[in-house]
C-alpha positions, -999 to 999 in steps of 0.1 A, spaced: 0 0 0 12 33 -8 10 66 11 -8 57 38 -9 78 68 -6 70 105 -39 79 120 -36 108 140 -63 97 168 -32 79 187 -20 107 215 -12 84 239 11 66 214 26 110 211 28 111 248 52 77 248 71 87 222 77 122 235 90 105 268 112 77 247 127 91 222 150 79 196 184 69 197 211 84 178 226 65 147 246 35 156 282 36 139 258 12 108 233 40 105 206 21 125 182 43 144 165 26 172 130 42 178 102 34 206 88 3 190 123 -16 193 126 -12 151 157 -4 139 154 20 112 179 38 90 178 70 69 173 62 31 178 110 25 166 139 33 145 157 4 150 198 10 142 208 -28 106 207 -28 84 228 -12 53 217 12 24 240 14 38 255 41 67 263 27 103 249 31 99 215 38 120 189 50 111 152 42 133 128 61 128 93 47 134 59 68 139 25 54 114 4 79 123 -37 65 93 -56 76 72 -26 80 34 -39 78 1 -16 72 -12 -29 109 13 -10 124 1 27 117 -5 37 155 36 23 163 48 37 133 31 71 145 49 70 172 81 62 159 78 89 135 66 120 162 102 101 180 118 107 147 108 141 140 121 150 182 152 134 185 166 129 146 151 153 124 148 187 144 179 189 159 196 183 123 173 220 110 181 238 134 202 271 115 197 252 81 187 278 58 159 284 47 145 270 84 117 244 77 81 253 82 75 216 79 91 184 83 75 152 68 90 118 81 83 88 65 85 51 68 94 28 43 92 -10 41 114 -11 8 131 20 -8 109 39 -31 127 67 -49 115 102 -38 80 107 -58 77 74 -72 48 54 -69 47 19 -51 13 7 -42 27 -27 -33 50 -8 -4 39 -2 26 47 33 35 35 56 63 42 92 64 36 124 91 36 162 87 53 178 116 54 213 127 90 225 145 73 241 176 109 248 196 121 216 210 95 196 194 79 187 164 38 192 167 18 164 146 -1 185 119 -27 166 101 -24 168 61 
């Protein structure tokens, strides 16, 4: 399945991840995140333009990633966006308005279509410190 977005209902799934956390690359890229999956980053897409502006989309290889995980993916994305993604905007010019994380069981290139990968992606707002789910 393509494109398919966490639902956003889960704030107790937020609140956990807000308290978690991800870890910090491992020397082989991996990023651990709340769930116990070890992700690792496929880019980071700054040319194009969100509708709120500059955008960036950081984009996460997720092997095994299945569409029955949207609420732990959720979380493992808001975790992304906190600990992985902000911190590497901050003084990048021009600051993002938005930063999109996604999940990817296989790699898609950037735009592609791949209805027969399961992908999940988020639209966070940098609000300081943290990133503030925003629904699409």
């Amino acid at each position: 399945m393509t494109h398919t977005r966490a639902p956003g209902f889960a704030m107790t799934f937020l609140a956990l991840a807000l308290v978690s956390g991800c870890k910090d690359e491992a020397t082989d890229g991996r990023i651990a995140v709340p769930s116990g999956r070890e992700v690792t980053l496929i880019d980071v897409v700054t040319n194009a333009p969100g509708p709120a502006g500059a955008t960036a989309r950081f984009r996460f290889l997720a092997p095994g990633l299945a569409e029955s995980e949207a609420e732990t993916a959720l979380v493992d994305m808001q975790a992304l966006c906190d600990g992985y993604a902000l911190p590497r905007t901050r003084g990048t010019v021009p600051e993002p308005q938005q930063i999109v994380i996604s999940l990817s069981a296989e790699v898609v290139p950037f735009g592609q279509a791949a209805p027969d990968v399961v992908q999940f992606f988020e639209a966070f707002k940098p609000q300081g410190a943290t990133c503030q789910w925003e629904q699409f």
